[in-house]
N, C-alpha and C positions, 0 to 999 in steps of 0.2 A: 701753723698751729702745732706743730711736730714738740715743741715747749713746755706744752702745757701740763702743769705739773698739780696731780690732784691727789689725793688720800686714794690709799689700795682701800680694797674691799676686807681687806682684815687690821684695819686699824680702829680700836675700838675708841669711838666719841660721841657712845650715850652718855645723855648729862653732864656733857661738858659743855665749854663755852670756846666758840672757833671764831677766829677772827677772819675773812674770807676777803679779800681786796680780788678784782675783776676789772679787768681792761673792757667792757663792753661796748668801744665808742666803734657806732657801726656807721656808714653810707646813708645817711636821709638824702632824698629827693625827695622836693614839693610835699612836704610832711610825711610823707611814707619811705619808709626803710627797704633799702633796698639790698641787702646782703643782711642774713639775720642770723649766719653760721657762727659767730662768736655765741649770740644766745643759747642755740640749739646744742651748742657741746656742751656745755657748764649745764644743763635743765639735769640731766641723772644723774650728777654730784648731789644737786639738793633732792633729790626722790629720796 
């Protein structure tokens, strides 16, 4: 995940409009996910 490339903390985009593409495709077993670290890094981009 060393890649992953997101907006500094002083890039300003209130009131704009961002187009956001995300690789999220994670590990299911037996209907439950089982590696959910792709989710958990992207969650304080969108806070």
């Amino acid at each position: 995940m060393s890649d992953l490339k997101i907006f500094s903390d002083t890039t300003q985009i209130d009131n704009k409009r961002v187009i956001v593409r995300l690789d999220l495709n994670v590990p299911i077993k037996n209907f439950k996910i089982e590696d959910d670290t792709r989710i958990r890094v992207v969650i304080p981009f969108f806070k």
